[in-house]
N, C-alpha and C positions, 0 to 999 in steps of 0.2 A: 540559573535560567537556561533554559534549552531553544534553541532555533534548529526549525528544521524546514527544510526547501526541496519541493517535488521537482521533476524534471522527467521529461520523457513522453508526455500525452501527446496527443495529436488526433488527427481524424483517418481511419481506415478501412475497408472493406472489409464487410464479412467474411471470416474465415482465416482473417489476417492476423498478425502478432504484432506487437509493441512492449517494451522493458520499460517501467518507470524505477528511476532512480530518486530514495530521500536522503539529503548528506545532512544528518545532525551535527550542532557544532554548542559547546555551552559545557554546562553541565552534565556529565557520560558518564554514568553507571554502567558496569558490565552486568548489573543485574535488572538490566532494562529489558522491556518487554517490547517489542515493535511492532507496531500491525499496519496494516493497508485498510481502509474503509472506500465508501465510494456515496455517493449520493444521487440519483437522478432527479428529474424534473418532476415534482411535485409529491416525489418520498421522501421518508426517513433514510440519516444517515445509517448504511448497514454497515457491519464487519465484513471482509473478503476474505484476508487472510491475516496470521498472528502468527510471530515470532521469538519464541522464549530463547532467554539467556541460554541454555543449556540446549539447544538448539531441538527443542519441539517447534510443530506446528500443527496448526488445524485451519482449517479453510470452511468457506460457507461450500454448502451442498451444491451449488448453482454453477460455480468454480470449480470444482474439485475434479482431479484430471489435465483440467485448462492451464490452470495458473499456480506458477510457482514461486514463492517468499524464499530469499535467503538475506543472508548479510556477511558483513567481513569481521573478524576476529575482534576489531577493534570497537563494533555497535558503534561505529560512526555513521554506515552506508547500509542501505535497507533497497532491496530489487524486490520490484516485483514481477517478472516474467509470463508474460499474457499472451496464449495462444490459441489458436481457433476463436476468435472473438466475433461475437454476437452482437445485432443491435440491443439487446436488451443489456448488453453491458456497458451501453453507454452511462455516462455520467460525470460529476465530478470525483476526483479519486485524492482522498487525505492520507497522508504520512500521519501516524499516534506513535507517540512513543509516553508509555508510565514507569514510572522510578520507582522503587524497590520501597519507597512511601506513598506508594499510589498516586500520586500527584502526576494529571495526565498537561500532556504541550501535543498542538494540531500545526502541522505546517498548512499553508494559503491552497492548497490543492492546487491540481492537475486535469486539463477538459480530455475526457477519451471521448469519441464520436465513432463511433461504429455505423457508416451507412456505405452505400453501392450508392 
């Protein structure tokens, strides 16, 4: 079983940055995949950003430039690094992390608020 716990959200002006951190703790795969999703008020949850064992990434279109995924050696701790933020990136923000049998775990999310 896997647990993972977001930390870092808050509410801040456009243009502003914020670091969300996810520390998974359970069952750790080094061939874990981790990604950042995000949800707003009255969409679907998207993808943001995804981070492969082997340290790929890819980012949604919207992000890309903005916000940076990485993690530590250990696929324990998962950043997500968010700059120049917008209000349209406001939302809830979920830690995914799937195990190398596909089998996905979502930590409780994190509120970003992006307003002036």
């Amino acid at each position: 079983q896997v647990q993972l716990v977001e930390s870092g959200g808050g509410l801040v002006q456009p243009g502003g940055s914020l670091t969300l951190t996810c520390v998974v703790s359970g069952s750790v795969y080094n061939n874990n995949v981790m990604g950042w999703y995000r949800q707003a008020p009255g969409k679907q949850r998207e993808l943001v950003a995804r981070l492969t064992s082997s340290g790929g990434t890819n980012y949604a279109d919207a992000v890309k430039g903005r916000f940076t995924i990485s993690g530590d050696n250990t696929v324990t701790t998962v950043w997500l690094q968010m700059n120049t933020l917008q209000p349209e990136d406001t939302g809830v923000y979920y830690c995914n992390v799937v195990n190398p049998w596909g089998q996905s775990s979502w930590g409780q999310g994190t509120q970003v608020t992006i307003s002036s």
